[in-house]
N, C-alpha and C positions, 0 to 999 in steps of 0.2 A: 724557448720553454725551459724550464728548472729542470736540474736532472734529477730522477728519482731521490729522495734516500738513500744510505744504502742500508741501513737499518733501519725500520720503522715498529714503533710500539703502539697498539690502539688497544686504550680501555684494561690492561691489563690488569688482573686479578689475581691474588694469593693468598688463601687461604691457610693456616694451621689451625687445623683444629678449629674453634669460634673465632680464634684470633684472625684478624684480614690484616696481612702484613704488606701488600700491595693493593691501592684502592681505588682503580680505576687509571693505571697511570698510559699517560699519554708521550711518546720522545720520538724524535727524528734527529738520524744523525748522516751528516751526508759527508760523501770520499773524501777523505784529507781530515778533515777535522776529528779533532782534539776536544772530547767531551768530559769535563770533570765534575763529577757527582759527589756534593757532599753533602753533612746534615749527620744529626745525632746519631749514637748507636741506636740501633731499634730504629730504624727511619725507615728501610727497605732499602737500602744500597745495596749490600752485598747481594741479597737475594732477587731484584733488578735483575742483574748480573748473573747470577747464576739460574735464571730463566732464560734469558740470551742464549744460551748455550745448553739448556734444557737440562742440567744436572738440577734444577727444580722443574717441575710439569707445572707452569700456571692455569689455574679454574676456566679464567674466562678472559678473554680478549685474542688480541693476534698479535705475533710478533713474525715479521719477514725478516730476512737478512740478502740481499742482493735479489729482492721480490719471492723469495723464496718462502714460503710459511714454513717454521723452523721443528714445528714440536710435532703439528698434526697437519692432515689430511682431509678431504672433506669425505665422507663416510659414505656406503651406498643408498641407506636411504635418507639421506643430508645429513644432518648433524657433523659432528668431525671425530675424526679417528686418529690416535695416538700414532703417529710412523712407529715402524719395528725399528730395534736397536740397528738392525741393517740399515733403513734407510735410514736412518739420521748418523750413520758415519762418516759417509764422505760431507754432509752437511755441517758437523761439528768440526772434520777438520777446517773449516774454513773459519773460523771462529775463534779464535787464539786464546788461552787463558791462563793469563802469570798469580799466582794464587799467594796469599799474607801467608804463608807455611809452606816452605818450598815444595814440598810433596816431589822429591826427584827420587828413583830408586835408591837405593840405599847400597847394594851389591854390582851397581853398574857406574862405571868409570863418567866422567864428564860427557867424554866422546859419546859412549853408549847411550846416555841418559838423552842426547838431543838426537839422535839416530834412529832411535826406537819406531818413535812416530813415523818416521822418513820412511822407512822398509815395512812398516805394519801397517800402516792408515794408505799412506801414496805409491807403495809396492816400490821403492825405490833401490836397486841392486844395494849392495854394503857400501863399495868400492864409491860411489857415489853419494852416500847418504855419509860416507864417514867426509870428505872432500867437503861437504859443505858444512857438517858438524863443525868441521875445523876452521871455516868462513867463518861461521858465527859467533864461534868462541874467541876467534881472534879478535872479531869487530867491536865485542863486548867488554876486552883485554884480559882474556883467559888463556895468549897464546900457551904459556908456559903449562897448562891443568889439564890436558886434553884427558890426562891418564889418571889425572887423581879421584879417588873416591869421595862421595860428600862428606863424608865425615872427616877428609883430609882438607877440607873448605872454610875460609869463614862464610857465616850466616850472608853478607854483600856476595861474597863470589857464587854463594847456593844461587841465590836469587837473582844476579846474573846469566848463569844455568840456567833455569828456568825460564829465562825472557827468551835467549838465545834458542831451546827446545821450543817455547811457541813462534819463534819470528822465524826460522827456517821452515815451519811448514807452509810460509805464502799463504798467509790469513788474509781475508779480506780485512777485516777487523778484530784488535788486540784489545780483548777485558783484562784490566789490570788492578786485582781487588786489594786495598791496602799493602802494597806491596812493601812497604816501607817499615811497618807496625811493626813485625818482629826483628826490628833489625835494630844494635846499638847505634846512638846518636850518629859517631865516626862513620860507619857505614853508611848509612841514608844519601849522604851525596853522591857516591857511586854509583849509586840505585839507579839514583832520580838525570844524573848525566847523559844514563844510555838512552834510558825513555826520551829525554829533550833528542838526543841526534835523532833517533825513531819519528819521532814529530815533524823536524826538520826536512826528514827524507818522507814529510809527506804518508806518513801510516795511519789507516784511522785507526784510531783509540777513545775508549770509554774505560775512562778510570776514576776509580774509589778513592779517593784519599782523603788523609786530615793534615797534608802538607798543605797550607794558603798559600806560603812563597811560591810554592811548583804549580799550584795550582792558576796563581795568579800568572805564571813568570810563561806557562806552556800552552796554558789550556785556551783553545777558542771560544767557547763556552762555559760557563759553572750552570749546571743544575744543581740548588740545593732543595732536596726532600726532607720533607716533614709528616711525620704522621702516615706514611705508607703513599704522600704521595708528592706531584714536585708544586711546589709552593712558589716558589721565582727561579726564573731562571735569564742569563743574558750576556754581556760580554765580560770578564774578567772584572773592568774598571765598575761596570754598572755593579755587578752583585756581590764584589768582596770591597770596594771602595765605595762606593756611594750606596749602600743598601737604604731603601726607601720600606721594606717589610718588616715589620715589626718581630714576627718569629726569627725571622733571618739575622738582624741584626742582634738579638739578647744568644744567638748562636754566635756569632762572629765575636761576640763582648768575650766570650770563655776562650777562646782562642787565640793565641799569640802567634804573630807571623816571625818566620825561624827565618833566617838567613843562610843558605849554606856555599 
């Protein structure tokens, strides 16, 4: 028998306002694999994503992560109930998420900045949580920066930082939303290096991006979305080399594959 998911989406729904920016979307993505989502701005990628992990509350559908329903509950007299901010923290940390804007403190060293989580979320002593900071900053090639502030960073090394803060807390699964976008050209390969070892060593990931090289070169899958919702989806060769969908393909015409 097939083993579960480990993420699964049914039917998901996103409202703003009149706008439905998610319309009904349906994904499974099971341990190991490497899901790449792409599709125009305003497609619902990012916000996908940030329902994953509940920094958006979706209307209507379900999302599990390791069978677990991730946002709500089922209520006492049925319907479903929003988890408290408590319960959905040890849920979230399980959830990894490398954001397009590095979002690291600003006033907190390298080390600090991937530490945080370690001793706040997983109660992990210092002496321990700093011991593994410095794993991950090494395996990222940050030996040298443990100490430096972000602002003593380029934008690649921020965003190194950042993978490295979400890949030491032992996610089940790592959202990786345009990681790449704010970064100059030179930097993107850096980026995109660590995430391929990450693949390699077998990490599930669901990533954002408008890289097709990477996307073609890592990804197990390409889902790309349309319209708020996914339109095709398949192996690398089928959906970025052989597109047979008509929306998909006037998408891939605007796009040039970069080499890095």
């Amino acid at each position: 028998m097939a083993a579960s998911p480990l993420v699964r989406a049914r039917g998901v729904v996103k409202r703003f306002g009149k706008n439905t920016v998610l319309d009904g979307v349906d994904l499974d993505v099971a341990k190991g694999e490497v899901v790449v989502i792409i599709g125009a701005s305003g497609s619902g990628k990012t916000t996908l994503l940030r329902c994953i992990n509940l920094l958006e509350t979706y209307d209507e559908g379900s999302i599990t992560v390791d069978g677990t329903e991730i946002g709500f509950r089922d209520g006492a007299g049925g319907g479903r109930r929003r988890r408290s901010e408590r319960e959905l923290a040890p849920i979230r940390a399980d959830i990894g998420m490398v954001f397009q804007h590095f979002n690291l403190f600003p006033h907190l060293t390298a080390a600090q900045n991937v530490m945080l989580g370690l001793t706040k979320v997983r109660g992990m002593a210092k002496a321990e949580a700093r011991k593994l900071a410095e794993q991950w900053l090494s395996r990222v090639g940050l030996a040298e920066k443990f100490e430096s502030l972000p602002s003593q960073l380029s934008g690649g090394q921020q965003q190194r930082v950042g993978i490295a803060r979400a890949v030491a807390m032992g996610p089940k699964v790592l959202l990786l939303d345009e990681i790449t976008s704010a970064l100059d050209p030179e930097l993107v390969g850096e980026v995109l290096s660590v995430v391929q070892q990450l693949a390699r060593e077998g990490m599930t990931m669901i990533v954002v991006t408008h890289e097709m090289t990477f996307a073609r070169d890592v990804g197990s899958r390409v889902v790309f979305m349309d319209g708020g919702r996914i339109a095709a989806q398949g192996s690398p060769n089928d959906v970025l080399v052989n597109p047979t969908q008509e929306r998909l393909k006037s998408f891939l015409a605007r796009i040039e594959f970069r080499q890095h």
